[in-house]
C-alpha positions as CSV (number, residue, x, y, z in Angstrom):
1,X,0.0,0.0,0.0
2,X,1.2,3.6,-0.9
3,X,1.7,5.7,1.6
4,X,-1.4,7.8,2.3
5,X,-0.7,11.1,3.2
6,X,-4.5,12.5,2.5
7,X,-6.3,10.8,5.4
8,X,-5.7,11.7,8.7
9,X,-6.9,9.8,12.4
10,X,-7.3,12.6,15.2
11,X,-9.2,11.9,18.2
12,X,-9.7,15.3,18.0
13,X,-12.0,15.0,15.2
14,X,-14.7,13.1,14.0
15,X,-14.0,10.8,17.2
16,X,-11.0,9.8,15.9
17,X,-12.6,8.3,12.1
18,X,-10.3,8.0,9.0
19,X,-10.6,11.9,7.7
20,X,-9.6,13.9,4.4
21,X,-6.5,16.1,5.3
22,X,-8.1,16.9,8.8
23,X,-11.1,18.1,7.8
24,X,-14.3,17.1,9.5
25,X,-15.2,15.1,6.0
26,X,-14.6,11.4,6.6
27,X,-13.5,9.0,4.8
28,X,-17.1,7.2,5.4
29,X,-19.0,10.1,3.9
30,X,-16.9,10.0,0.7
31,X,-17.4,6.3,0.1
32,X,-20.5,6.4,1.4
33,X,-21.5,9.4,-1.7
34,X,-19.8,7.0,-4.4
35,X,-22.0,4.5,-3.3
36,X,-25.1,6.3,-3.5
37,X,-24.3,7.0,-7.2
38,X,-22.8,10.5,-6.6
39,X,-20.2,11.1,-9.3
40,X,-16.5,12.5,-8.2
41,X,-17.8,15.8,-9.5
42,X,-21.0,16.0,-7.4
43,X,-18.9,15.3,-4.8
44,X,-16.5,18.3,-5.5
45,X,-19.1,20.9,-5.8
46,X,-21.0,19.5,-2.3
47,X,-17.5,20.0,-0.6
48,X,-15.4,22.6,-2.8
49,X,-12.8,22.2,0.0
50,X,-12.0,18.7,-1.2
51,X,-9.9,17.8,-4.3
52,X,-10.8,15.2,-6.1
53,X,-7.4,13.2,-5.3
54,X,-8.8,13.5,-1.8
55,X,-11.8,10.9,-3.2
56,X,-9.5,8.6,-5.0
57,X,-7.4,8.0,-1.7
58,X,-10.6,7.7,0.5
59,X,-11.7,5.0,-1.8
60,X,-7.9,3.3,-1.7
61,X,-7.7,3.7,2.0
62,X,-11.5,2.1,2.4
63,X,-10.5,-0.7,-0.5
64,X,-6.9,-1.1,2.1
65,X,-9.0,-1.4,5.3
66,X,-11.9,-4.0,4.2
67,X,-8.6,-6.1,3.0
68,X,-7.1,-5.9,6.5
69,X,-7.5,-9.3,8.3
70,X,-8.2,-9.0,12.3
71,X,-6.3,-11.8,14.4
72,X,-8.5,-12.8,17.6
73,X,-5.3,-12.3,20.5
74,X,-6.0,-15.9,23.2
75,X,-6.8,-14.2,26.9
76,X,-3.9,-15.7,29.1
């Protein structure tokens, strides 16, 4: 995985979610848009803020984290 320097994690904001450039725009919101149907551009003139390779990296980062496996840890 590139590194992604677009998204940003601060408990600060959002409650800590995956965010674009720490902006209170998260990465959820922008996937959640492409998934409705809502084009890059749509997206871009909703939040005029955002540039669109601030979608394409929300999209990579949500493609990286639903790849991630989670390893159950054995209580001692």
């Amino acid at each position: 995985m590139k590194n992604l320097t677009r998204i940003t994690l601060n408990p600060e904001i959002m409650g800590g979610k995956p965010c674009i450039r720490g902006m209170r725009v998260t990465v959820g919101a922008i996937v959640g848009l492409m998934a409705s149907g809502h084009t890059p551009n749509d997206i871009l003139k909703a939040y005029p803020y955002l540039e669109e390779a601030d979608i394409y990296e929300a999209l990579a980062y949500a493609a990286w984290r639903v790849e991630e496996i989670e390893v159950p840890l054995q209580s001692a």
